[in-house]
Each structure stands twice: as structure tokens, then as C-alpha cells.
RODO-2510 file (C-alpha; in nm, 4 decimals, decimal comma):
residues 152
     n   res          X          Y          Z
     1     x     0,0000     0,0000     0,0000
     2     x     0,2464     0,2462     0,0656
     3     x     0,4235     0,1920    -0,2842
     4     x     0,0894     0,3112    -0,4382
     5     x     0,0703     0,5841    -0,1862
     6     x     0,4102     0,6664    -0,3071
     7     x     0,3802     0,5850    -0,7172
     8     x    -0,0070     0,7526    -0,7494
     9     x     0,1401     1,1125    -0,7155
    10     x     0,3741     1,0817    -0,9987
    11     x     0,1044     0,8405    -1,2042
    12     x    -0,1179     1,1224    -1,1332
    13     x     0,0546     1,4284    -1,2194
    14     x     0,2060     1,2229    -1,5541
    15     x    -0,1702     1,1564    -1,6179
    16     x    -0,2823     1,4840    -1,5752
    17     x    -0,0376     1,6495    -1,7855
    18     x    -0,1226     1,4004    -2,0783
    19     x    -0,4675     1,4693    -2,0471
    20     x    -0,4498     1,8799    -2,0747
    21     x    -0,2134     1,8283    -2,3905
    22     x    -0,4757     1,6210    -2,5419
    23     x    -0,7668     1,8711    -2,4428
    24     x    -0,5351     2,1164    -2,5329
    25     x    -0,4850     2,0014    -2,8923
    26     x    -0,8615     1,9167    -2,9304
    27     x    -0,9361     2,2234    -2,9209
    28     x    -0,6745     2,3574    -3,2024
    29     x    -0,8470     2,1267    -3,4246
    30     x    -0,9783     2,2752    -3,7054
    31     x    -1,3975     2,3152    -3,7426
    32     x    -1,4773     2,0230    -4,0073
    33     x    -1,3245     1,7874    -3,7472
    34     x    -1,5641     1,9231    -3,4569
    35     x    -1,8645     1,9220    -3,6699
    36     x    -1,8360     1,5743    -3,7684
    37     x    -1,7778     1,4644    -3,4194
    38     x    -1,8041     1,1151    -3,2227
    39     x    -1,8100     1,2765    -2,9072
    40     x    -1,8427     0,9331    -2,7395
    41     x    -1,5586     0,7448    -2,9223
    42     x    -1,3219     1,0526    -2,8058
    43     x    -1,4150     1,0576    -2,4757
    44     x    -1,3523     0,7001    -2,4191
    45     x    -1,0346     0,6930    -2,6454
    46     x    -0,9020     0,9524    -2,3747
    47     x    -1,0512     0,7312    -2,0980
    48     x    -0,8712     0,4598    -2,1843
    49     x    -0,5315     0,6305    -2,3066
    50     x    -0,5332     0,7970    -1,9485
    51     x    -0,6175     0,4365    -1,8311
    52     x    -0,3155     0,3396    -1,9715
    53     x    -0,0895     0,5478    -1,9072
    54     x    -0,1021     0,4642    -1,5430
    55     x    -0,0938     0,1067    -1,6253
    56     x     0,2179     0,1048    -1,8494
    57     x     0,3838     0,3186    -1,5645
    58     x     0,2370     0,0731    -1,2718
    59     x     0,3879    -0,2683    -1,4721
    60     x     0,7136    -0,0961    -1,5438
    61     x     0,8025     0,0675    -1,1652
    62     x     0,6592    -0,2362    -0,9948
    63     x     0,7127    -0,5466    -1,2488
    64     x     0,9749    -0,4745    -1,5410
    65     x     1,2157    -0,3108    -1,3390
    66     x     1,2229    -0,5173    -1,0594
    67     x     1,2418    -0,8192    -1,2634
    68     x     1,5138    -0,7123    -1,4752
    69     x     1,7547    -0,6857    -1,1163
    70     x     1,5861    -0,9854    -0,9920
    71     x     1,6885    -1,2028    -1,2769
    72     x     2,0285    -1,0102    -1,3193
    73     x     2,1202    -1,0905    -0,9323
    74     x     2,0137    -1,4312    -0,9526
    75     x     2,2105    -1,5259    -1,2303
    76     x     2,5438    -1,3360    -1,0896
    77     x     2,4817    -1,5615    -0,7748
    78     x     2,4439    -1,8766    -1,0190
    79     x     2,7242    -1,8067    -1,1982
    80     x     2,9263    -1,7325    -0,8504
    81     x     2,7963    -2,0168    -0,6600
    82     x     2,7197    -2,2593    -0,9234
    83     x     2,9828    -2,1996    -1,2141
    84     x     2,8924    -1,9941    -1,5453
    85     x     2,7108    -2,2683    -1,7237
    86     x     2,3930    -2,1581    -1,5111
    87     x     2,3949    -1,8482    -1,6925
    88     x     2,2900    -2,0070    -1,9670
    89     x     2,0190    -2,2204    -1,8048
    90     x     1,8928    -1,9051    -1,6434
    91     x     1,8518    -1,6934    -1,9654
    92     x     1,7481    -2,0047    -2,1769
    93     x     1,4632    -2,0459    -1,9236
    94     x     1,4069    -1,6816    -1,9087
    95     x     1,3834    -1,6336    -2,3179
    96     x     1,1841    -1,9273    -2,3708
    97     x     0,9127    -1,8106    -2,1043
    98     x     0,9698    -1,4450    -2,2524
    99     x     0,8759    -1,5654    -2,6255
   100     x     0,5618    -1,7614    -2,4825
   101     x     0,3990    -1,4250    -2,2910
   102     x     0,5252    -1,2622    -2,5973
   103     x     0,3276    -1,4879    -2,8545
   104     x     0,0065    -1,5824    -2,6384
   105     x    -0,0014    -1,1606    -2,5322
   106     x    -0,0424    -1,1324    -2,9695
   107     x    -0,2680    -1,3643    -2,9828
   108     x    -0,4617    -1,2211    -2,7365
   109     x    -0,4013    -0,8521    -2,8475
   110     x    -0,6563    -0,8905    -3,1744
   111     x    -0,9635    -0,9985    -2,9523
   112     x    -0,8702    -0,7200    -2,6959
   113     x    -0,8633    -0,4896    -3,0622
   114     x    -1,1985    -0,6014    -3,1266
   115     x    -1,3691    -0,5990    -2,7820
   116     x    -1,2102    -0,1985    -2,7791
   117     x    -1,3903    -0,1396    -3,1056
   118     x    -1,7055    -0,2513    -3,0420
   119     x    -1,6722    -0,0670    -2,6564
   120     x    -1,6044     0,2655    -2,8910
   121     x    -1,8869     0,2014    -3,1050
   122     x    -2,1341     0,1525    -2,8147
   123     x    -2,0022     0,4563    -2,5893
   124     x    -2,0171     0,6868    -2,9259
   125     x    -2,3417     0,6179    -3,0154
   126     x    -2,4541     0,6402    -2,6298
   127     x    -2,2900     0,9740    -2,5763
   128     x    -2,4132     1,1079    -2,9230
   129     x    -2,7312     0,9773    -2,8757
   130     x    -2,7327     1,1572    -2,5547
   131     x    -2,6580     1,5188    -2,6783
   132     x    -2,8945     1,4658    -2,8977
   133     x    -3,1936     1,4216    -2,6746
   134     x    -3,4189     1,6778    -2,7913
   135     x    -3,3896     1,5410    -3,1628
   136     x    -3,4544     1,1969    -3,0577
   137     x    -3,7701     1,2800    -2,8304
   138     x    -3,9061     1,5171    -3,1210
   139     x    -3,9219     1,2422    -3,3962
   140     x    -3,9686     0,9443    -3,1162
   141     x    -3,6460     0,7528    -3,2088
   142     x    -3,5877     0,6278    -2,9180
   143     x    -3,6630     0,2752    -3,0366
   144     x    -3,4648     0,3572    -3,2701
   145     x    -3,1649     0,4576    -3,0874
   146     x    -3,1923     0,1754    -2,8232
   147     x    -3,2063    -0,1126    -3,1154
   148     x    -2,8860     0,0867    -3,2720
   149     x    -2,6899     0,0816    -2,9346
   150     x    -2,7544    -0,2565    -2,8546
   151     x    -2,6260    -0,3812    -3,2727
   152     x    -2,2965    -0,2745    -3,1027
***
């Protein structure tokens, strides 16, 4: 707990600073992008890049890192204790775990791809949907609108 105490100030402030560059360049955009909006699909594309942002920070400080010295001082005390034929053992056991996570993480990458598509289509319409009350109650499309949302 008191690493995240610690780590959520400088998550945070990296976070915040990313987000006000983004808002920040939204609004230099130029008009045609604005009036063709998908005021849904942005806001959850900077959701989710804000999202992470403090994840990719998190798993480096508190996995990568650590690993990296974990594995480096075990294998200096292998090679010390043991003789330097362990060093191999260690980083042939090391790269063959390294290209599994790598391969099954791919693999699992293009459903993730598709299940964030489909979560952007659904929050767009929702949010769009939403600004557009008035239009929607005026020609009763909410029907309409609910059947759309839920093809998503």
C-alpha cells in the first residue's frame, strides 16, 4: 500500500499532464473535425489512453524493473555459486518463457482490438445519442436509438 501511496502522485501528475495536452490540442483542431464529431468514441479513447498510461507506468516501476535486477542478481549468484554454465540455463529459461507471454499476449491482443472497437462504437453512439436528446424525443427515435446501441 504504501508503494501506491508513493507511485499515485507521480502516475497522477504524468496523467494529468497528458490529459491537458490532449484537451489542449482538441481544441486547435480545425472546425470540419468538430462538426463531424463522435463525441463518445473521443471521450472514451481519452478514458482509456489515461487508463493506460497509469498502467504502463504501474507494470514498469513495480514489475519490469524489478524483474530485470531480480533475474540479473540471480544469475550473478548462479554463476558465482554454481559456475557460469547456469547463466545459460537461467537466460534459456528466461527467453523461452519471454517468447511464450510474448506470442500468447499477440494472440490475445486482436480480440482485446476487437472488444475496444465494439466498446467505442457503443459509448459513441450512447454519448451522441445523448446530446442529442431533444432530436430523438421530437421524432420518437428512441426505439430507434436503443435497437442501434444494442447492434454494437
Amino acid at each position: 500500500e504504501l508503494r501506491n501511496a508513493v507511485f499515485a502522485k507521480v502516475a497522477q501528475s504524468s496523467i494529468r499532464r497528458i490529459a491537458k495536452r490532449s484537451f489542449l490540442h482538441l481544441h486547435q483542431l480545425d472546425l470540419n473535425f468538430h462538426l463531424g464529431r463522435q463525441t463518445g468514441a473521443l471521450s472514451r479513447a481519452i478514458d482509456r489512453g489515461t487508463r493506460g498510461i497509469n498502467f504502463v507506468l504501474t507494470a514498469l516501476v513495480f514489475n519490469a524493473f524489478p524483474l530485470i535486477l531480480e533475474v540479473g542478481l540471480v544469475t550473478a549468484i548462479l554463476a558465482y555459486k554454481c559456475g557460469p554454465s547456469f547463466i545459460g540455463v537461467t537466460m534459456t529459461t528466461v527467453g523461452v518463457y519471454s517468447i511464450y507471454t510474448i506470442a500468447v499476449t499477440q494472440w490475445r491482443t486482436k480480440f482485446r482490438v476487437q472488444m475496444n472497437s465494439a466498446d467505442n462504437q457503443a459509448g459513441s453512439h450512447a454519448v451522441d445519442s445523448l446530446i442529442n436528446y431533444e432530436t430523438v424525443k421530437y421524432f420518437t427515435n428512441e426505439e430507434y436509438e436503443a435497437k442501434k446501441y444494442d447492434s454494437h
